[in-house]
N, CA, C and O atoms as a Tripos MOL2 file, in Angstrom:
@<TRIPOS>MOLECULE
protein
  296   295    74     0     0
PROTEIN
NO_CHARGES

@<TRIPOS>ATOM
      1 N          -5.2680    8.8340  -14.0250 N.3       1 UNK1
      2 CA         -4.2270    8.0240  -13.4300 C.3       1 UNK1
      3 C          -4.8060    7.3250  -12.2010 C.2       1 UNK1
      4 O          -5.3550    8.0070  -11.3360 O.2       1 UNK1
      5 N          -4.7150    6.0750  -12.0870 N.am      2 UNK2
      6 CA         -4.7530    4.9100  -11.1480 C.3       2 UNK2
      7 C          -3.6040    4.9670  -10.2380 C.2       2 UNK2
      8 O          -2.5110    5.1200  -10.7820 O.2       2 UNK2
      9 N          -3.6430    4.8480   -8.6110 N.am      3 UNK3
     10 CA         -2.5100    4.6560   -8.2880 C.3       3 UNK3
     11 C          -2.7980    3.1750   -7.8540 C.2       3 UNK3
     12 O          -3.8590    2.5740   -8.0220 O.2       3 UNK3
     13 N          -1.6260    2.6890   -7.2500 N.am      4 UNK4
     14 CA         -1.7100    1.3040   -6.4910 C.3       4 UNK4
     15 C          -0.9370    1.4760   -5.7620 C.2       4 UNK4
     16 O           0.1740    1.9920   -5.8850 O.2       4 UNK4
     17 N          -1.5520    0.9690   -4.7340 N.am      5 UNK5
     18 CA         -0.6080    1.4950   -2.9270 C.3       5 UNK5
     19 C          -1.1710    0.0480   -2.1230 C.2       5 UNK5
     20 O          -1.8510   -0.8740   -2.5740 O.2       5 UNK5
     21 N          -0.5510    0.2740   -0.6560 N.am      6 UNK6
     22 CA         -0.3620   -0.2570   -0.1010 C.3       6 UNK6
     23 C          -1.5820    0.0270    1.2250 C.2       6 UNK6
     24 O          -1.3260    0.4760    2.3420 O.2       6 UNK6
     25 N          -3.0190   -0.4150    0.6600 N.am      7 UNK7
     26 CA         -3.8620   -0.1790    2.1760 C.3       7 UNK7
     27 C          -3.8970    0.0690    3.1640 C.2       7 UNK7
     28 O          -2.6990   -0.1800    3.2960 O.2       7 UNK7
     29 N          -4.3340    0.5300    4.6460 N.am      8 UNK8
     30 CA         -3.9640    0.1840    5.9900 C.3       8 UNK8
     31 C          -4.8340   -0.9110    6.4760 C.2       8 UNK8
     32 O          -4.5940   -1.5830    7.4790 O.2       8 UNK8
     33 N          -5.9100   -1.0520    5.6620 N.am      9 UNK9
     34 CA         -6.6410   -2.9010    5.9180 C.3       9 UNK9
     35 C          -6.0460   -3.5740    5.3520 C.2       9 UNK9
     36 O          -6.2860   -4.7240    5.7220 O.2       9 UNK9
     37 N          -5.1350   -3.5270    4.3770 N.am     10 UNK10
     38 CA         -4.2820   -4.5550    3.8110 C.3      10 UNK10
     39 C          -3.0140   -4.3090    4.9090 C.2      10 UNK10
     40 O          -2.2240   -5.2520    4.9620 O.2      10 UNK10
     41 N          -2.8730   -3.7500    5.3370 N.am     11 UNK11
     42 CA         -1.1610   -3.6940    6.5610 C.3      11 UNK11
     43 C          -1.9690   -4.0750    7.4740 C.2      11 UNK11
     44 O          -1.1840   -4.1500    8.4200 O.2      11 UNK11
     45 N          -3.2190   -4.4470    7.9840 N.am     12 UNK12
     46 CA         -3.7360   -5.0960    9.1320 C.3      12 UNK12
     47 C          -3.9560   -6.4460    8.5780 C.2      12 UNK12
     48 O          -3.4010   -7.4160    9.0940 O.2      12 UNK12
     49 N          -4.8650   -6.5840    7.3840 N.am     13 UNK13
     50 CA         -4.9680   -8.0410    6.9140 C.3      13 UNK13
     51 C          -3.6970   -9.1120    7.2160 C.2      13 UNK13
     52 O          -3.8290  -10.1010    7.9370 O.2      13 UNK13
     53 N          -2.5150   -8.7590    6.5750 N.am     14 UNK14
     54 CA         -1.3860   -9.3200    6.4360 C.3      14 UNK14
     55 C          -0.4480   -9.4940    7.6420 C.2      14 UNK14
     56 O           0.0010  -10.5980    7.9520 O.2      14 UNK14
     57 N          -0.2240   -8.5850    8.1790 N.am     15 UNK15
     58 CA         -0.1400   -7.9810    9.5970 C.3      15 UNK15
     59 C           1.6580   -7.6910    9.5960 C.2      15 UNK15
     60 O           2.6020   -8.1370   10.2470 O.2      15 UNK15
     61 N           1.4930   -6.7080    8.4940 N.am     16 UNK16
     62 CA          2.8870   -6.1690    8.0810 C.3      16 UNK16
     63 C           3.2370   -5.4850    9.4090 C.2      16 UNK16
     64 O           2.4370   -5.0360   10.2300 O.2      16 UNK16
     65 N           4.6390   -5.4850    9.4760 N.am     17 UNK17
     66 CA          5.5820   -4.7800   10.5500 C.3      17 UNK17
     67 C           5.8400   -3.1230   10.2260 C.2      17 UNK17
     68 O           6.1780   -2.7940    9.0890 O.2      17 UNK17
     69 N           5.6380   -1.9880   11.4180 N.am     18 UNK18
     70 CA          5.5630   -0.6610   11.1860 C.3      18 UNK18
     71 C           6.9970   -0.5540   11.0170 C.2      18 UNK18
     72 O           7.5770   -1.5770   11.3820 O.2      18 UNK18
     73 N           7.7960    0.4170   10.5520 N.am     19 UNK19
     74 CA          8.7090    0.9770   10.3540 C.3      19 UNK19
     75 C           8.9640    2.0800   10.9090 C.2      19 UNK19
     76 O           7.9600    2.5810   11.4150 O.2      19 UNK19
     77 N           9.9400    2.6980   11.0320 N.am     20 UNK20
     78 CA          9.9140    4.2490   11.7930 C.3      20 UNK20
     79 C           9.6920    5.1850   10.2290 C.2      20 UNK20
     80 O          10.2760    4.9020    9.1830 O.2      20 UNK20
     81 N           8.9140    6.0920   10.3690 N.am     21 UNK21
     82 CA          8.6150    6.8240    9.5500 C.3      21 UNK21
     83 C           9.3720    8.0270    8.7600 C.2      21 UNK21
     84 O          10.5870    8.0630    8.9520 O.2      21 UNK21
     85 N           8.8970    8.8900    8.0080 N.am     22 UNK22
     86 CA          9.9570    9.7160    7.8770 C.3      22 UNK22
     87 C           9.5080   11.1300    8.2670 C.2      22 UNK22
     88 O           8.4570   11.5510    7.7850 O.2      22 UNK22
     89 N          10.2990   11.9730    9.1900 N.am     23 UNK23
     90 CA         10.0760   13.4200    9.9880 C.3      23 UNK23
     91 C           9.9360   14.1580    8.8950 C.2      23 UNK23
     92 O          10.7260   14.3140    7.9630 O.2      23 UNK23
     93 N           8.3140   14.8410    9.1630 N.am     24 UNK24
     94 CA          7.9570   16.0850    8.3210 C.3      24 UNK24
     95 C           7.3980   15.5250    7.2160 C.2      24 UNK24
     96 O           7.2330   16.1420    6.1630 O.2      24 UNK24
     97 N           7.0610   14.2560    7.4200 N.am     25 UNK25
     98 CA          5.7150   14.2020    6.2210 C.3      25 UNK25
     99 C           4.8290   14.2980    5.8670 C.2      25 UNK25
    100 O           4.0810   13.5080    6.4420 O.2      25 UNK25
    101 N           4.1170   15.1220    4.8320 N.am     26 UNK26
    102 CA          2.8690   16.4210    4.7910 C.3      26 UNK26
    103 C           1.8280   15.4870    5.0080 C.2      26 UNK26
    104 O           0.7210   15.9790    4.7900 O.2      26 UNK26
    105 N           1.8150   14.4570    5.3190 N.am     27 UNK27
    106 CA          0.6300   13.5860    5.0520 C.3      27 UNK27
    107 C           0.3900   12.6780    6.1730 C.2      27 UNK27
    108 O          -0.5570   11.9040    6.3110 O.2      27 UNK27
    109 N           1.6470   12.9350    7.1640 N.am     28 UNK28
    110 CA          1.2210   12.1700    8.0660 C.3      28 UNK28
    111 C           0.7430   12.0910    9.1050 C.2      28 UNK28
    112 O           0.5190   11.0910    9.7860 O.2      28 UNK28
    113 N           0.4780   13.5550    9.3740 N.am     29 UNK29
    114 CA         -0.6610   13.8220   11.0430 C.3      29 UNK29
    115 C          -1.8520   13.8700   10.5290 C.2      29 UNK29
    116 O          -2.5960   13.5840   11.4680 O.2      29 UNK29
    117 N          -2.7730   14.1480    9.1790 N.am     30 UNK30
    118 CA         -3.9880   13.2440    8.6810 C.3      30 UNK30
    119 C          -4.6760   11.8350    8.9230 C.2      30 UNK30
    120 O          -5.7890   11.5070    9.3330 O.2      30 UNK30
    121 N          -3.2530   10.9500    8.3880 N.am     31 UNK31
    122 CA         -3.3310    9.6040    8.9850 C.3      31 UNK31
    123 C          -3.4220    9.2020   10.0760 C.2      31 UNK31
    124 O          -4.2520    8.3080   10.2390 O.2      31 UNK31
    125 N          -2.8160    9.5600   10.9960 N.am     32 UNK32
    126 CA         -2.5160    9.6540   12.3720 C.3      32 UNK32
    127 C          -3.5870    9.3650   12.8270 C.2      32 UNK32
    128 O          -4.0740    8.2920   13.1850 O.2      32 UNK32
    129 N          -4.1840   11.0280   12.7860 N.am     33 UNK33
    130 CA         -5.6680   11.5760   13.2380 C.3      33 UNK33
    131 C          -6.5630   10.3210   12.7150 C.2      33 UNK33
    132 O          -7.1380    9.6280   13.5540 O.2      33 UNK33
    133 N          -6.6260   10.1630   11.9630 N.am     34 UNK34
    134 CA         -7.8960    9.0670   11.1520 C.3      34 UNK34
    135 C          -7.5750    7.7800   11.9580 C.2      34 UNK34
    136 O          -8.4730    7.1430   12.5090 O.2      34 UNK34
    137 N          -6.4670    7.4690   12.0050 N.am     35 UNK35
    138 CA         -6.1750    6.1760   12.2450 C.3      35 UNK35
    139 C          -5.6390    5.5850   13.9140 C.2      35 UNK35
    140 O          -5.1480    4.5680   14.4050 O.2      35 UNK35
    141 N          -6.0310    6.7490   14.2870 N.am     36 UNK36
    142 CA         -5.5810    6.8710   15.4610 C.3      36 UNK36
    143 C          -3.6070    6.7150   15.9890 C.2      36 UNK36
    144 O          -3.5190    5.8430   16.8540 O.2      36 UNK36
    145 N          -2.7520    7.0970   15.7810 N.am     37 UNK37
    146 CA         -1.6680    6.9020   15.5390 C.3      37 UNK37
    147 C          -0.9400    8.1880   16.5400 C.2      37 UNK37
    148 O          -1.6470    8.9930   17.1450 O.2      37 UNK37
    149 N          -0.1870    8.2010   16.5630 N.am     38 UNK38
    150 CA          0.5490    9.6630   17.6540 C.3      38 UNK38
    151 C           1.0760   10.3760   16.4640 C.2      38 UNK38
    152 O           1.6700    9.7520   15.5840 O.2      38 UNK38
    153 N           0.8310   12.0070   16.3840 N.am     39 UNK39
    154 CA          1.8420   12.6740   15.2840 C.3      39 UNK39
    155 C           2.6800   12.9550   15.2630 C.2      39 UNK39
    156 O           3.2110   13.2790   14.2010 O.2      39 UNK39
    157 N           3.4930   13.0150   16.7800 N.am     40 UNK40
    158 CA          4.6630   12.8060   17.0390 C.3      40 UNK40
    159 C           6.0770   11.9310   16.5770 C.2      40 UNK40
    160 O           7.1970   12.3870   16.3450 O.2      40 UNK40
    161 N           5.7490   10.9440   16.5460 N.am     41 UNK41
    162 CA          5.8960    9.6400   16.2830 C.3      41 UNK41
    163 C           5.6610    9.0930   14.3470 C.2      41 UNK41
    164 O           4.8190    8.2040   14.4790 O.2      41 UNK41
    165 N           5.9110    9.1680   13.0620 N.am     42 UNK42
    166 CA          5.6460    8.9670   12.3290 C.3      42 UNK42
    167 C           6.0370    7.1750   11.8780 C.2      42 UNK42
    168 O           7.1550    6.6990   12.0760 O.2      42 UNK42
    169 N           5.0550    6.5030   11.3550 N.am     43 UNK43
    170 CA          5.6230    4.8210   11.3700 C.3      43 UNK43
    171 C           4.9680    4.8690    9.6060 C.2      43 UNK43
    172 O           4.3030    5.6210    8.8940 O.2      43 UNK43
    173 N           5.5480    3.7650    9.5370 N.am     44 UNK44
    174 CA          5.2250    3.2900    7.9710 C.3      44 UNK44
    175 C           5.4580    2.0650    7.4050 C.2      44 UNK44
    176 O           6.4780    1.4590    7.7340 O.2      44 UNK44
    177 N           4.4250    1.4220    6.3300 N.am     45 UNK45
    178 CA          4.7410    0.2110    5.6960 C.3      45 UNK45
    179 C           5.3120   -0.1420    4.7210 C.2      45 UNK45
    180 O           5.2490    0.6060    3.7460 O.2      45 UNK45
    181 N           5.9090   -1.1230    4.6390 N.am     46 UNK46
    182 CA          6.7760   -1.5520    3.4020 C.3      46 UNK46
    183 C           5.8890   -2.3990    2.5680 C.2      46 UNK46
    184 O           5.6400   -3.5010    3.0570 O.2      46 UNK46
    185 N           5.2930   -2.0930    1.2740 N.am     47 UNK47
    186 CA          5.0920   -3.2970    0.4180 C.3      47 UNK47
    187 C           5.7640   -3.8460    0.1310 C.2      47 UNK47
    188 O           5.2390   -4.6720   -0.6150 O.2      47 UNK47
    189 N           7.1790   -4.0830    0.2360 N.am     48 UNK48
    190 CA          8.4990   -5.0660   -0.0240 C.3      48 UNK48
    191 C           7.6990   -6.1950    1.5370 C.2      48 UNK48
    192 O           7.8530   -7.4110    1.4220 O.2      48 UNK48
    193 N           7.2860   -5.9100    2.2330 N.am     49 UNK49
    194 CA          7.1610   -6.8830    3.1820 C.3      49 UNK49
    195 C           6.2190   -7.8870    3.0200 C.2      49 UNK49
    196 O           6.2610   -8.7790    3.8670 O.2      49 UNK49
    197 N           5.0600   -8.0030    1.8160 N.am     50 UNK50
    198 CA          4.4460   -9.2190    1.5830 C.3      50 UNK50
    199 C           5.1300  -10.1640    0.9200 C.2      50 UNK50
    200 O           6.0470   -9.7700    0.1990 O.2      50 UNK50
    201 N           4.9270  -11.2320    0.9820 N.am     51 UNK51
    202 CA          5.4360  -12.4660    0.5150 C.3      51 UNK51
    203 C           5.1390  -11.8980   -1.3790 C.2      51 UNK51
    204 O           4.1580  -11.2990   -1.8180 O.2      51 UNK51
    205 N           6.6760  -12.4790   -2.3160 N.am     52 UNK52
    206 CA          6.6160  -11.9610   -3.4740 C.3      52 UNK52
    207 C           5.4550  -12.3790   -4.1660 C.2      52 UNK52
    208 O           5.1070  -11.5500   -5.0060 O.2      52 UNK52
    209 N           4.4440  -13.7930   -4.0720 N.am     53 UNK53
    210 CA          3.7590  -14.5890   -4.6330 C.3      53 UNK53
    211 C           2.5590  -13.5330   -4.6980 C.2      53 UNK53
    212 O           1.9560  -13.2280   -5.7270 O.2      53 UNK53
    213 N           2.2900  -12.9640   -3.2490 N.am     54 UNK54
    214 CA          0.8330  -12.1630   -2.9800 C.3      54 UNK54
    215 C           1.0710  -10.7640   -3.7030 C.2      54 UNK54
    216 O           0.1270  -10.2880   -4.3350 O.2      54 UNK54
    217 N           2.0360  -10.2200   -3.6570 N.am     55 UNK55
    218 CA          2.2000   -8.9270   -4.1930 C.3      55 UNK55
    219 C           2.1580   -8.8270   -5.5480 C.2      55 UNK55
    220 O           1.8140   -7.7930   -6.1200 O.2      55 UNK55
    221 N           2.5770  -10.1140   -6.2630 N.am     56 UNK56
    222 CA          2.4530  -10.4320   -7.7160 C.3      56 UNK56
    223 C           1.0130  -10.3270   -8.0240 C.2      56 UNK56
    224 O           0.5690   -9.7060   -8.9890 O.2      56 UNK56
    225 N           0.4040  -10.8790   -7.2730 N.am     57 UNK57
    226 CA         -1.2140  -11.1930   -6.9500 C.3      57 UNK57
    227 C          -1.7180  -10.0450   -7.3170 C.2      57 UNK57
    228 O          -2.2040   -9.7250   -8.4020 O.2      57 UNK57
    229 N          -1.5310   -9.2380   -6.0300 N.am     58 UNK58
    230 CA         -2.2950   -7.5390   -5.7500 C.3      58 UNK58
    231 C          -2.1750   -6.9910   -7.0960 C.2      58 UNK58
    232 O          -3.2090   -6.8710   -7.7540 O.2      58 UNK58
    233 N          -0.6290   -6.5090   -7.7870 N.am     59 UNK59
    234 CA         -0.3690   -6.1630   -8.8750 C.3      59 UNK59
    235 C          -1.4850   -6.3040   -9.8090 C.2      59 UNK59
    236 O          -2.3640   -5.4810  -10.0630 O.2      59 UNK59
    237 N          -1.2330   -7.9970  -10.4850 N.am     60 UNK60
    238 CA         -1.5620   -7.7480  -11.3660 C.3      60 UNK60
    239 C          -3.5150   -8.3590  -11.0020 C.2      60 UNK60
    240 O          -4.0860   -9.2020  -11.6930 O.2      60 UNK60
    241 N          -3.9550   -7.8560  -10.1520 N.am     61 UNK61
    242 CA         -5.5230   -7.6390  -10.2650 C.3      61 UNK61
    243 C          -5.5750   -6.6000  -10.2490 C.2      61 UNK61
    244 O          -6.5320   -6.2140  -10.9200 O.2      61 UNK61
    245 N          -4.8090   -5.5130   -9.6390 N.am     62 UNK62
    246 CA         -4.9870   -3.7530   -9.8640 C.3      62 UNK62
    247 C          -4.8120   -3.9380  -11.5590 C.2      62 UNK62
    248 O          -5.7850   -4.0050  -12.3100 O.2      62 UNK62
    249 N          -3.9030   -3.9830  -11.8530 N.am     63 UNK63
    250 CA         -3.9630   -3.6550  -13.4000 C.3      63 UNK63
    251 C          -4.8810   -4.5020  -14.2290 C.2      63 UNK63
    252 O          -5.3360   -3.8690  -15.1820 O.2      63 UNK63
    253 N          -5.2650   -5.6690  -14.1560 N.am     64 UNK64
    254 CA         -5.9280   -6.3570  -14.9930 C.3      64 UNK64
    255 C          -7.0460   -5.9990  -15.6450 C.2      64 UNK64
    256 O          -7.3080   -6.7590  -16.5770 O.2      64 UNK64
    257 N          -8.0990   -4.7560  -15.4250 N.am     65 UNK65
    258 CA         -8.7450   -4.1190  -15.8530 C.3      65 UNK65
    259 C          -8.4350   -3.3590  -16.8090 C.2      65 UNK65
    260 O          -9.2810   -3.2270  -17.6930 O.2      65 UNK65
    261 N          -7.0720   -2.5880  -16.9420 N.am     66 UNK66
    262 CA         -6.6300   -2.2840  -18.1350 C.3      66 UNK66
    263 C          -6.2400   -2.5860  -19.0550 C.2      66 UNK66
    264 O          -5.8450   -1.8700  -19.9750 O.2      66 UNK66
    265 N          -6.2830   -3.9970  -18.9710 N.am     67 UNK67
    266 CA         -5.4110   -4.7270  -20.2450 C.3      67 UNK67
    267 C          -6.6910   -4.9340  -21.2430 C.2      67 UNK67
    268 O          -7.8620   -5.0520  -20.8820 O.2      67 UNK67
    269 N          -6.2740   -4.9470  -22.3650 N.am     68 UNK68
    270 CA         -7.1920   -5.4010  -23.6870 C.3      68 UNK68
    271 C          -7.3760   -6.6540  -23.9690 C.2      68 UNK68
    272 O          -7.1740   -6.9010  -25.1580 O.2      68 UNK68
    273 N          -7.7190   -7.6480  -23.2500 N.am     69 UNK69
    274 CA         -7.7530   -9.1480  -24.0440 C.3      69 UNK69
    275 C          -7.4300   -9.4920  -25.5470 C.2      69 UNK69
    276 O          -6.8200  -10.4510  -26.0200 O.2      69 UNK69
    277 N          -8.0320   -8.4060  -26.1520 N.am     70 UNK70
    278 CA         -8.3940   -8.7210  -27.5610 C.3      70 UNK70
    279 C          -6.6430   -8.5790  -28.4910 C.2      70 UNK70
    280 O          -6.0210   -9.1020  -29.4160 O.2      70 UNK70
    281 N          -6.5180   -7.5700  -27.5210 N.am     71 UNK71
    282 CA         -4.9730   -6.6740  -28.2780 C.3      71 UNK71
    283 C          -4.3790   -7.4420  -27.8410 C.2      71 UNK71
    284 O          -3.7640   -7.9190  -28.7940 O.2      71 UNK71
    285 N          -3.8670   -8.3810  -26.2360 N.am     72 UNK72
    286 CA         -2.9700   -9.3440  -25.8630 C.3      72 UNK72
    287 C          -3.0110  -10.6150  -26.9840 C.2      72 UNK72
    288 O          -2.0330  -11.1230  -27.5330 O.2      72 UNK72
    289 N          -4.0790  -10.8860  -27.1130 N.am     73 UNK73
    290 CA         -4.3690  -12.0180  -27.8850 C.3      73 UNK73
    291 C          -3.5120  -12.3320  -29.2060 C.2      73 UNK73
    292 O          -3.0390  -13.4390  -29.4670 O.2      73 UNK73
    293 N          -3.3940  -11.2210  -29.9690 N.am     74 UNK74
    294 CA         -3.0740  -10.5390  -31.3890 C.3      74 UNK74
    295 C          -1.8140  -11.3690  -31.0600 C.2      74 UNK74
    296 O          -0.8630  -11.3840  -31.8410 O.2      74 UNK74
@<TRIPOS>BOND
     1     1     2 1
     2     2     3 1
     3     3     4 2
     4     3     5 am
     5     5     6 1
     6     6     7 1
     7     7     8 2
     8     7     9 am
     9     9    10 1
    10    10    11 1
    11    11    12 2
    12    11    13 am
    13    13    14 1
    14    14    15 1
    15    15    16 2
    16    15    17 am
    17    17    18 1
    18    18    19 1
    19    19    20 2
    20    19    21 am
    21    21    22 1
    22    22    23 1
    23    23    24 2
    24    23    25 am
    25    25    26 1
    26    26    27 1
    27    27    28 2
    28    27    29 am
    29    29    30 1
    30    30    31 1
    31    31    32 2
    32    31    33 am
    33    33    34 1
    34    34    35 1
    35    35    36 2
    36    35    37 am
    37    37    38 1
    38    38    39 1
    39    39    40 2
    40    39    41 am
    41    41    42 1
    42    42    43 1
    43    43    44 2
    44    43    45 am
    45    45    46 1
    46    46    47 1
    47    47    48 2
    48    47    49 am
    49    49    50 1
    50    50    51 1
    51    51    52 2
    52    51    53 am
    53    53    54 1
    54    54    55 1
    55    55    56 2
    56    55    57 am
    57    57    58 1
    58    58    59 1
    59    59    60 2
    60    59    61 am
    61    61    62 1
    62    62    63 1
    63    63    64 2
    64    63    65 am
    65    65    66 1
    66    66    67 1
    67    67    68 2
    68    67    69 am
    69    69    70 1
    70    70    71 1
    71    71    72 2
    72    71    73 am
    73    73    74 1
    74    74    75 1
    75    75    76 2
    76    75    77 am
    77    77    78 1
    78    78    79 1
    79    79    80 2
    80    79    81 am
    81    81    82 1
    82    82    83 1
    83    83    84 2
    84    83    85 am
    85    85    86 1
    86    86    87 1
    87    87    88 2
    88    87    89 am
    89    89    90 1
    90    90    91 1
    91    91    92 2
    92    91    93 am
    93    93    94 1
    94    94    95 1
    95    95    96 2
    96    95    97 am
    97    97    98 1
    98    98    99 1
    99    99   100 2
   100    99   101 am
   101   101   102 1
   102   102   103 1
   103   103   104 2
   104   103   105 am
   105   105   106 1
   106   106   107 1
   107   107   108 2
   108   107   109 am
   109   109   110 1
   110   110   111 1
   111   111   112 2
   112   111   113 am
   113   113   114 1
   114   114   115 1
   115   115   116 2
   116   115   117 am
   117   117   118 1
   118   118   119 1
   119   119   120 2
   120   119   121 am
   121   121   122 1
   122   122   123 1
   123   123   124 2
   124   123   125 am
   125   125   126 1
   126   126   127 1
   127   127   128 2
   128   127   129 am
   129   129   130 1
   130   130   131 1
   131   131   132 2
   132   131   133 am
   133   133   134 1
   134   134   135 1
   135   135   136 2
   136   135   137 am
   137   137   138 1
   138   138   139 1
   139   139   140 2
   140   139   141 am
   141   141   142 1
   142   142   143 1
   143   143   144 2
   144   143   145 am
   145   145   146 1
   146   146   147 1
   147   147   148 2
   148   147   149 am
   149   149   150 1
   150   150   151 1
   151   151   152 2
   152   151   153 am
   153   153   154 1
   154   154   155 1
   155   155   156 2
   156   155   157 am
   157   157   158 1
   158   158   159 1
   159   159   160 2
   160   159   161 am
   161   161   162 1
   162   162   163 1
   163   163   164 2
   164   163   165 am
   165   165   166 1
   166   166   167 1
   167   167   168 2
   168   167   169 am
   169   169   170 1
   170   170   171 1
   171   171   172 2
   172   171   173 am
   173   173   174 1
   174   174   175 1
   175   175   176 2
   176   175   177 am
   177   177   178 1
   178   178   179 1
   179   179   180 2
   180   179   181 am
   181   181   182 1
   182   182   183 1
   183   183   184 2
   184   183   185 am
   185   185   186 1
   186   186   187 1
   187   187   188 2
   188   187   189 am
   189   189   190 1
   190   190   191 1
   191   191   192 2
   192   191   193 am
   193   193   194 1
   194   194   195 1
   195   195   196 2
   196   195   197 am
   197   197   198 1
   198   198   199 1
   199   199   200 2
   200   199   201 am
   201   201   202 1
   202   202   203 1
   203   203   204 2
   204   203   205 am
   205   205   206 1
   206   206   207 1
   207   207   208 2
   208   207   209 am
   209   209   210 1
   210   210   211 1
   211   211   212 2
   212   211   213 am
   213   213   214 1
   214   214   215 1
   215   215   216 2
   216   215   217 am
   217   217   218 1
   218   218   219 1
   219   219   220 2
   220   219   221 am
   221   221   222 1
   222   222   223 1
   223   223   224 2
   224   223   225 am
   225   225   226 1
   226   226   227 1
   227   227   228 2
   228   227   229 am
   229   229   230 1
   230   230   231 1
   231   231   232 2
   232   231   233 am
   233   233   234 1
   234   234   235 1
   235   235   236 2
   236   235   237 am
   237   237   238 1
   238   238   239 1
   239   239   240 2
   240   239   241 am
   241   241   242 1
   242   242   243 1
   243   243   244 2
   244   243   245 am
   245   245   246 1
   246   246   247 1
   247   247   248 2
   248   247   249 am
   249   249   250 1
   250   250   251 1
   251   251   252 2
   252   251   253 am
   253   253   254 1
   254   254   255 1
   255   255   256 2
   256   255   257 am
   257   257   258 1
   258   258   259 1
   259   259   260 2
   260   259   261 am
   261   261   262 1
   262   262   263 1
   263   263   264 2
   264   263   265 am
   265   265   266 1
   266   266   267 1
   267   267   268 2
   268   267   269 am
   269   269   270 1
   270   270   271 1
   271   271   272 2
   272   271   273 am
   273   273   274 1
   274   274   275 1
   275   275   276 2
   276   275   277 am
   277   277   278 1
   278   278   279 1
   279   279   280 2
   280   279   281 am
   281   281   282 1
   282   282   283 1
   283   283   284 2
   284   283   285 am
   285   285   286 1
   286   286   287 1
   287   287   288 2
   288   287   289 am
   289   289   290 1
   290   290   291 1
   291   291   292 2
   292   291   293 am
   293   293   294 1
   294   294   295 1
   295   295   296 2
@<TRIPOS>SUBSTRUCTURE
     1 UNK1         2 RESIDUE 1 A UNK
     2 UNK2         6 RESIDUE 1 A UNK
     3 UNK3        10 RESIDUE 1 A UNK
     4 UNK4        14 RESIDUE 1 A UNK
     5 UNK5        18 RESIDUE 1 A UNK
     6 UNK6        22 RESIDUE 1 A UNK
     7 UNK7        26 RESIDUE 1 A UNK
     8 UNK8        30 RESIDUE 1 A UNK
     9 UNK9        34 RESIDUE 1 A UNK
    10 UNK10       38 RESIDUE 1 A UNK
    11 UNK11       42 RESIDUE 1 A UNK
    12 UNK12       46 RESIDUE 1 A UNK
    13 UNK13       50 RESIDUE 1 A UNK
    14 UNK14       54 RESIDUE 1 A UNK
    15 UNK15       58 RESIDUE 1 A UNK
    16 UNK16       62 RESIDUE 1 A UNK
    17 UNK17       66 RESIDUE 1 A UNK
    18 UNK18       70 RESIDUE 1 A UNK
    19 UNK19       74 RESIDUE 1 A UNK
    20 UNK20       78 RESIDUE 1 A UNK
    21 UNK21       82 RESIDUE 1 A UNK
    22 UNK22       86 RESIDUE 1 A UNK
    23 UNK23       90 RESIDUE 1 A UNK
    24 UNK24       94 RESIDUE 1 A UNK
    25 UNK25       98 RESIDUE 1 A UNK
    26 UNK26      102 RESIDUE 1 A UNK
    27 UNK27      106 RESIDUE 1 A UNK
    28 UNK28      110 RESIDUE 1 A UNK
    29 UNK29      114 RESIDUE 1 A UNK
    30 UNK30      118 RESIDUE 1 A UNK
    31 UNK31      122 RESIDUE 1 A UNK
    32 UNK32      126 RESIDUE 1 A UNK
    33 UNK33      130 RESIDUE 1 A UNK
    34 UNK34      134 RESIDUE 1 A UNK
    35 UNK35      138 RESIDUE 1 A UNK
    36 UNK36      142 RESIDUE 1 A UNK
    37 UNK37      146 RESIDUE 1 A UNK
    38 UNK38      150 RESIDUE 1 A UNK
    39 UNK39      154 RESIDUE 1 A UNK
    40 UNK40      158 RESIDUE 1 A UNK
    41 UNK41      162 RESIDUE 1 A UNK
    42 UNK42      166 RESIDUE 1 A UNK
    43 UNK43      170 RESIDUE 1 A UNK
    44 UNK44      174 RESIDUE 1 A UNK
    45 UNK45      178 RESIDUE 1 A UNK
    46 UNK46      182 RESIDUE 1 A UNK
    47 UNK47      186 RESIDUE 1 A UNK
    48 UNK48      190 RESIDUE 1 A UNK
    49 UNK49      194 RESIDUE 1 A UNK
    50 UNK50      198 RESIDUE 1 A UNK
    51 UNK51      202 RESIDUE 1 A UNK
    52 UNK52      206 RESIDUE 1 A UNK
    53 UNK53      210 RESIDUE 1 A UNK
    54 UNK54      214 RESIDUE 1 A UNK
    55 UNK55      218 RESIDUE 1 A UNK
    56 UNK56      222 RESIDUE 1 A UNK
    57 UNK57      226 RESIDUE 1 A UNK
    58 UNK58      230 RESIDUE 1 A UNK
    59 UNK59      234 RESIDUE 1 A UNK
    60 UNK60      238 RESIDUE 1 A UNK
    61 UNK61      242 RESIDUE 1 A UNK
    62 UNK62      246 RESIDUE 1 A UNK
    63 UNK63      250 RESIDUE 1 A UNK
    64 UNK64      254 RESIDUE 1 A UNK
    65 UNK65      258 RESIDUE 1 A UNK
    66 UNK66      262 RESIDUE 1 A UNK
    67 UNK67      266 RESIDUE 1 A UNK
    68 UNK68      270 RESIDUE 1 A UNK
    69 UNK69      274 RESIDUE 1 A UNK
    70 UNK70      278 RESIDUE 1 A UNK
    71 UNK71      282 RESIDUE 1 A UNK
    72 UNK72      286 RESIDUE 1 A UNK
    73 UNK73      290 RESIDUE 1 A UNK
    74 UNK74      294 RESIDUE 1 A UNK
């Protein structure tokens, strides 16, 4: 399984807006730490916040490796 997410060089590239985060998430004083961030404090990004055109984009180049040309074609 492939996931597709939402980068933190892509939330800097774009220069998406933080959100308040959600309290007690197992994953988020890791980030923090790495990313320098307070663990106190949990923030977070929305992929609803890129423009629909680019996110269509991201999509479908994450997946485009899985598709079969040959089988679309058919």
């Amino acid at each position: 399984m492939t996931r597709v997410l939402l980068t933190y060089e892509q939330v800097r590239v774009y220069g998406l807006p933080a959100t308040e985060g959600k309290s007690g998430a197992p994953r988020w004083p890791a980030f923090a730490r790495r990313y320098g961030f307070g663990i106190e404090r949990p923030v977070q990004w929305e992929v609803e916040a890129l423009e629909p055109d680019e996110l269509q984009r991201l999509v479908l180049a994450a997946v485009a490796p899985y598709i079969d040309r040959d089988v679309l074609a058919q």
